[in-house]
N, C-alpha and C positions, 0 to 999 in steps of 0.2 A: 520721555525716554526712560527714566527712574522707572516709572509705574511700569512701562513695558517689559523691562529685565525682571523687574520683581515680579511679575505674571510670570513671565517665561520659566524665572527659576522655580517659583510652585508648581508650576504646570511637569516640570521634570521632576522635581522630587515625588510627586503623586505619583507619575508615570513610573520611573524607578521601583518606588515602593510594591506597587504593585506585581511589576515585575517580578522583584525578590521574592514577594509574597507567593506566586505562581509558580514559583523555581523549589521553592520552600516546598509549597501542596503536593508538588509533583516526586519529589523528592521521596517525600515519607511515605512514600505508598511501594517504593522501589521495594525488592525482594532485599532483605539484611538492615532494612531500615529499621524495624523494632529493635533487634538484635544490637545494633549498634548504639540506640539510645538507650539500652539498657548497659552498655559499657560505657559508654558515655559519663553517664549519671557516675557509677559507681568510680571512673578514675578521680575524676572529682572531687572524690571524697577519700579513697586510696588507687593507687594504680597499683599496685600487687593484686589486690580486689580484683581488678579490671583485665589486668593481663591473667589472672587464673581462669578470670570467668572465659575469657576468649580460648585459653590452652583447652578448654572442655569440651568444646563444641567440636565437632565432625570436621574432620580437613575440608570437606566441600562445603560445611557451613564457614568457616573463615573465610575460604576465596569470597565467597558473598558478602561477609561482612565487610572483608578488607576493601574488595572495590568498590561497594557502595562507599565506605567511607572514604575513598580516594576520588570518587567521581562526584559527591553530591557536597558532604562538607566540605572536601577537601583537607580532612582530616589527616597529615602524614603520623602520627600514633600508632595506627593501626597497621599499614603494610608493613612494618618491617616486624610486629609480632608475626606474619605468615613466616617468616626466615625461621624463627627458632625450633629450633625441631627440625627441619625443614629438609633430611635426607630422603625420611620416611612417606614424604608429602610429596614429592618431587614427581610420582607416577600420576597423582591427582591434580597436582597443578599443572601436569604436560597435556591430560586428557580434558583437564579445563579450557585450556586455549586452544585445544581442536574444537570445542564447540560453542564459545562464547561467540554471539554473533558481531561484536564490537570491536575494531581492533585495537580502540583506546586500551581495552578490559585486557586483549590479548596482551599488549604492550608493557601493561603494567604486572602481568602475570611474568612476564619473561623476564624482568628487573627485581620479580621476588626469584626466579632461576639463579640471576646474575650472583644476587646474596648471598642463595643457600650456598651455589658453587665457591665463592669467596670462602665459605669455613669447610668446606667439604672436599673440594677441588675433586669432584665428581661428576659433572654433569659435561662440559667443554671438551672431559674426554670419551665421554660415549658416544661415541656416532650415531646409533640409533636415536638418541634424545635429537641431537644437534638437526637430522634428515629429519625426524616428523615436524621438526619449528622451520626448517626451511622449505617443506613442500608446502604449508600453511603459504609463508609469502609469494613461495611461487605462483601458487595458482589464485593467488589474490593481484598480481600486478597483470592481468590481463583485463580487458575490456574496459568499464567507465573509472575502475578503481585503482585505475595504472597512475594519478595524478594524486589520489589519496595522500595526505599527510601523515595518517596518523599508519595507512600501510607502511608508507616507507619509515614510519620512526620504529615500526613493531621490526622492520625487516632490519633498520639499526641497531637495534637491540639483541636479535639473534643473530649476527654480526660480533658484538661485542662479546658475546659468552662465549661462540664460537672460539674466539681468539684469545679468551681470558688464559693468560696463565702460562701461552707459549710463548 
């Protein structure tokens, strides 16, 4: 009975391992993957370092970093440097989640909105911003993506900025 569980449990950790290791491979090859382990490294050793090195790069190179590092480490570091600055950003990260094909990516784009709007208190009252993130969910709750989770979190989220603030 011993010998069996102890089978069983190396047979999972190998399985696991492997796993991770797949999750790992797949990962690094994602678009912001380099990018991020090059800020990576560098907070590590100072995070001013790290946080310059990322204010440098192109607003659409952040959105790439930020969400590989929120999708794959699951690094939170990193999204909330998309915030800083983040009035100027605000037209690149709206036209981000009109074409990111993910709504996870979308979801999390809308929650750097939520931020920037938190110091800006700009975005909740533009109706033009608020109408392009609600026709997004619109025409995403039809057909097989009507049960979608991560649709209806994206559609809570443009929900909540919508109503930030009134």
């Amino acid at each position: 009975m011993i010998e069996q569980m102890l089978k069983s449990l190396i047979l999972f950790t190998v399985m696991s391992s492997l796993s991770l290791a797949c999750q790992t491979a797949a990962c690094w090859n994602k678009p912001g993957a380099k990018v991020y382990k090059e800020i990576e490294q560098e907070w590590s050793v100072n995070d001013q370092l790290a946080k310059k090195h990322f204010a440098s790069l192109s607003f659409d190179e952040q959105i790439t970093v930020a969400l590989y590092a929120r999708r794959c480490p699951d690094d939170p570091r990193i999204m909330p440097l998309l915030e800083v600055g983040g009035e100027e950003k605000i037209p690149t990260i709206v036209n981000r989640i009109e074409t990111e094909p993910l709504f996870f990516e979308k979801g999390q784009l809308v929650l750097s909105l939520i931020g920037i709007n938190r110091r800006c208190k700009c975005i909740s009252s533009d109706p033009e911003i608020i109408r392009r993130l609600e026709s997004i969910a619109e025409s995403s709750y039809g057909g097989s993506r009507k049960s979608d989770s991560y649709v209806k979190l994206y559609n809570d989220h443009v929900i909540a900025l919508k109503h930030q603030f009134r």
